[in-house]
C-alpha positions, 0 to 999 in steps of 0.5 A: 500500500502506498504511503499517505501524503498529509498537507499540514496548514498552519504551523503553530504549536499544534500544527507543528506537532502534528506535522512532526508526528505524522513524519516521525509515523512514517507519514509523507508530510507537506508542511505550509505556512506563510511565517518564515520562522515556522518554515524554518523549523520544520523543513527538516523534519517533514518531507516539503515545507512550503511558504505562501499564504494558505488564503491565497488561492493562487498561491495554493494552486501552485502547491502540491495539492493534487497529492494530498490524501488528507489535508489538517487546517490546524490555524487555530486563532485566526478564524477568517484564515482557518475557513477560506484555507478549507473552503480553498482546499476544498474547491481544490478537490482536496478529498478530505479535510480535517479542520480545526475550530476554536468555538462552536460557531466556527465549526458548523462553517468549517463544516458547511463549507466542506471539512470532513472533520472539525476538533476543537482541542480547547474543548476536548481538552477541557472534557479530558480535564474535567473527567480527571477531576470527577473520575481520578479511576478513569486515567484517559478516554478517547470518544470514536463515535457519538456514543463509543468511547476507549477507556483506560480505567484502574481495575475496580476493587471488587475486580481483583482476583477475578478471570475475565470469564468470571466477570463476564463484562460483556454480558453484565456492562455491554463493555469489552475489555481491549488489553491490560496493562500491568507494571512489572518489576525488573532490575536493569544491567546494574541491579536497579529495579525498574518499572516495565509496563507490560500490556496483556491481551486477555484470555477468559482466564485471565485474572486481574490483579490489584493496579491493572489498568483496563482498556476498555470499549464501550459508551461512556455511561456502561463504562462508568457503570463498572465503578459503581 
């Protein structure tokens, strides 16, 4: 299968991560900016860094764009500059587009303009904060769908010294149980212990034991359920 090229759009703190991840997984990234500083500071990294303004229509025809498998608008503060971005990649024929949106409002235009995706990571990161708070068990939890979410949760009390048969999550929560991570105590070349975290892929027999990290799928409500 061939590589995917991603073209990164805005090179910000977020946007520079994001082009640095994406090469760093492999990934075949074109890197725009108009800022030189940001060009600079990542040309090295990706596989095309290119300067011009991304609202220029023109100047956006003479980029690669054809090449692109998936475009991130990741501009964050500048509104005017995220949307005529993803309206321009979208008249392109950019075939899908992932944008970025800093209110709600900013997000129902990135997406009647054509965005396949819209993140606003101010809000995600808030959720992720305020889930910490209220639940300190739940260690992270990633939404894939409108209801379905991926768990990281600290095995429950009553779990402990109990085989995934004897659970029976999938009947008893409608949750399913991905993988465990569990730390395990090793000791390095010159005697001293360290901490490995070793993730399990369980069997029905599998039994949890005391600070097992579950990972798990399910809704959110099925998943918190557990901690009752």
């Amino acid at each position: 299968m061939a590589e995917k090229v991603y073209g990164v759009f805005g090179l910000g703190v977020f946007g520079v991560e994001v082009a640095r991840t994406l090469a760093e997984r492999g990934g075949k990234v074109i890197a725009i900016d108009k800022r030189p500083n940001m060009i600079e500071k990542v040309k090295n990294v990706v596989t095309q860094a290119i300067l011009i303004d991304t609202t220029d229509e023109e100047s956006l025809r003479s980029a690669p764009i054809e090449d692109l498998d998936i475009a991130v608008v990741a501009i964050g503060e500048n509104v005017e500059a995220s949307i005529l971005t993803t309206a321009i990649l979208k008249k392109l024929g950019v075939s899908y587009i992932i944008s970025r949106a800093i209110s709600d409002i900013h997000a129902q235009v990135l997406k009647q303009i054509g965005a396949n995706e819209v993140f606003n990571i101010e809000i995600e990161e808030g959720k992720r904060i305020a889930n910490r708070l209220v639940s300190p068990d739940i260690l992270d939890k990633t939404y894939i769908g409108k209801n379905q979410v991926v768990a990281e949760v600290v095995v429950p009390k009553n779990f402990v010294g109990k085989s995934i048969a004897q659970l029976d999550l999938r009947k008893k929560y409608n949750i399913n149980v991905v993988s465990i991570k569990r730390v395990q105590i090793a000791v390095d070349d010159f005697g001293n212990p360290v901490d490995r975290e070793i993730v399990n892929f369980p069997s029905p027999t599998t039994v949890l034991q005391k600070d097992d990290i579950l990972v798990l799928v399910g809704s959110e409500s099925d998943i918190d359920n557990i901690r009752g």
